[in-house]
C-alpha positions as CSV (number, residue, x, y, z in Angstrom):
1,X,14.4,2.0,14.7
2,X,16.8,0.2,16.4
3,X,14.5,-3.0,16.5
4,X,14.4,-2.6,12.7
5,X,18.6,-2.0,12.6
6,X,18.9,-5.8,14.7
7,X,16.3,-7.3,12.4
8,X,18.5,-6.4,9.2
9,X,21.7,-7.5,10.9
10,X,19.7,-11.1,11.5
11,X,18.7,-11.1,7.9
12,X,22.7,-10.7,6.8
13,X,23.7,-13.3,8.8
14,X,21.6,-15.6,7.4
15,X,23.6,-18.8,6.3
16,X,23.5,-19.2,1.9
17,X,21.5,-22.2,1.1
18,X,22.7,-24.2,-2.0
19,X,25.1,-23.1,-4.9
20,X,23.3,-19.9,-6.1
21,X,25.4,-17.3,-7.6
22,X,25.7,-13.9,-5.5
23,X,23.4,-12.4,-7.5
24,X,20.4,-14.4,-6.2
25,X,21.8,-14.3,-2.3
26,X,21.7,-10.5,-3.3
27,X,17.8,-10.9,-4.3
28,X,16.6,-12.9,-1.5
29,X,18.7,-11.0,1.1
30,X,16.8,-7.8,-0.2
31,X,13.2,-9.7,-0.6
32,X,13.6,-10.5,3.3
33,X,14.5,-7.3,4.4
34,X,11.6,-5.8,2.6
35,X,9.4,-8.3,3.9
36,X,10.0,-7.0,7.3
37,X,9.6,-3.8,6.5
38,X,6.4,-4.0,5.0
39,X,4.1,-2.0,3.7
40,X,4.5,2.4,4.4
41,X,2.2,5.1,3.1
42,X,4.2,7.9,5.0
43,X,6.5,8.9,2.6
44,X,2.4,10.0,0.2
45,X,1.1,10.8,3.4
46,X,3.5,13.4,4.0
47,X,3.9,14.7,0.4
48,X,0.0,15.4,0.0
49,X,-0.1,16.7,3.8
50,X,3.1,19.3,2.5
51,X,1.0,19.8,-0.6
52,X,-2.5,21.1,1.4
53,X,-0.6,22.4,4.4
54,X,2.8,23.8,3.5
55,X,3.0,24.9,6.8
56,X,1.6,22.5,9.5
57,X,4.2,19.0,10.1
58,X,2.9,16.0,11.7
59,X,4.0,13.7,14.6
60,X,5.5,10.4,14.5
61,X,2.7,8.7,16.1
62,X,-0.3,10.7,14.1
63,X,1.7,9.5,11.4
64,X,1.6,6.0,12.7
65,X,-2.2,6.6,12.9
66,X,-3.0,8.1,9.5
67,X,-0.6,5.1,8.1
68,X,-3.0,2.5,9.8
69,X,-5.9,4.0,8.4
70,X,-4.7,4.4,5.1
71,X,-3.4,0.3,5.3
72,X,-6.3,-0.6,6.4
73,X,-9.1,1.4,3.9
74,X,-7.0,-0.6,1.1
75,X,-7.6,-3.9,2.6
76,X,-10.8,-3.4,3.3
77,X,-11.2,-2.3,-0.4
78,X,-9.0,-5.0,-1.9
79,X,-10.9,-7.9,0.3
80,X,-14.2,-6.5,-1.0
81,X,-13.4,-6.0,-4.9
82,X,-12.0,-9.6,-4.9
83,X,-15.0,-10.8,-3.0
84,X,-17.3,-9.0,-5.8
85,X,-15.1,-10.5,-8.5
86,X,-15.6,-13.9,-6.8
87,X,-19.5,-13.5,-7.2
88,X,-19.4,-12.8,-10.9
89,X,-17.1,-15.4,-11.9
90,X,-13.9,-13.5,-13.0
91,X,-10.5,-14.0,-12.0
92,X,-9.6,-10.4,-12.5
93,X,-10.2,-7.4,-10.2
94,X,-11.4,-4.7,-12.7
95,X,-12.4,-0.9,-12.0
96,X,-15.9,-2.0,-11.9
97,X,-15.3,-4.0,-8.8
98,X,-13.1,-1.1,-7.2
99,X,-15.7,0.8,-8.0
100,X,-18.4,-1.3,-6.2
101,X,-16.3,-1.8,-2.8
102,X,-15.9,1.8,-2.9
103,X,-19.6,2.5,-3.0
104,X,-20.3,-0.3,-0.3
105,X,-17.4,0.8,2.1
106,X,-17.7,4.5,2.4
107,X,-20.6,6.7,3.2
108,X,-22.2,8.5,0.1
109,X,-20.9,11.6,-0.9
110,X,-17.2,9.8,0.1
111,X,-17.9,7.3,-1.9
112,X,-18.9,9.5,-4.8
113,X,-16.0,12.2,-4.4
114,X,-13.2,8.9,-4.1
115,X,-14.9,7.6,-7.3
116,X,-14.3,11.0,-9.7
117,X,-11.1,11.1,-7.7
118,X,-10.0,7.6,-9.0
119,X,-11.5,8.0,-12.1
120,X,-10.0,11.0,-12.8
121,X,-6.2,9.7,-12.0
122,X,-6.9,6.5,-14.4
123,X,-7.6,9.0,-16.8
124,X,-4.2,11.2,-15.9
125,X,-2.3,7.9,-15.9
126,X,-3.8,6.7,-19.5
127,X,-3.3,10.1,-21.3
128,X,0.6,10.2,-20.3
C-alpha cells in the first residue's frame, strides 16, 4: 500500500505540459493514476464470495490468487474471441466468438454451465 501511496504522490508532481485548462491536467492526472492501478476483480470477488458464504472471509493473499485467476481466464478469453473474429473476417467480437473461446478454453460441462450462465445475464441485462 504504501508503494501505491509514493506512486500517486509521483503522479501529482508531475510538471503540466502546455496551456491546457485544469480541467484536462485534472483528466490526465486521474487517467495515470488509474493506469497504475490497473485492473481489480476483488471488490466482485468478495461480493459473490459474501453472497455463497456469508460467513467464511478470505485472506489478502488468496485474494491476490483468485484476482490472478480471474485476470487471467479473461485474457485468455478475450485473446481467443479476437483470434476467432480474426479468422472470419469481422472487426467486431460478438457473443458468438465469446461463446467459441469459451467452449475451446474450459473443460466441457464448465464450458456449458459458463455458457447458460452468460447467456442468461445478457438476457437479465437486455430485459432491464
Amino acid at each position: 500500500m504504501a508503494e501505491l501511496d509514493s506512486r500517486m504522490k509521483a503522479v501529482k508532481k508531475l510538471p503540466s505540459t502546455g496551456g491546457g485548462s485544469s480541467g484536462q491536467q485534472q483528466r490526465s492526472s486521474m487517467k495515470k493514476l488509474k493506469a497504475l492501478q490497473g485492473d481489480s476483480y476483488k471488490i466482485y470477488i468478495y461480493k459473490v464470495l459474501k453472497q455463497v458464504h456469508p460467513d467464511i472471509s478470505i485472506s489478502i493473499k488468496a485474494m491476490n490468487i483468485m484476482n490472478s485467476l480471474v485476470h487471467d481466464m479473461f485474457e485468455r478469453l478475450s485473446t481467443e474471441a479476437g483470434r476467432l473474429a480474426r479468422y472470419s473476417n469481422k472487426p467486431t467480437i460478438q457473443s458468438r466468438e465469446v461463446q467459441a473461446s469459451v467452449r475451446l478454453i474450459f473443460p466441457g460441462e464448465l464450458a456449458k454451465h459458463a455458457i447458460s450462465e452468460g447467456t442468461k445475464a445478457v438476457t437479465k441485462y437486455v430485459s432491464s
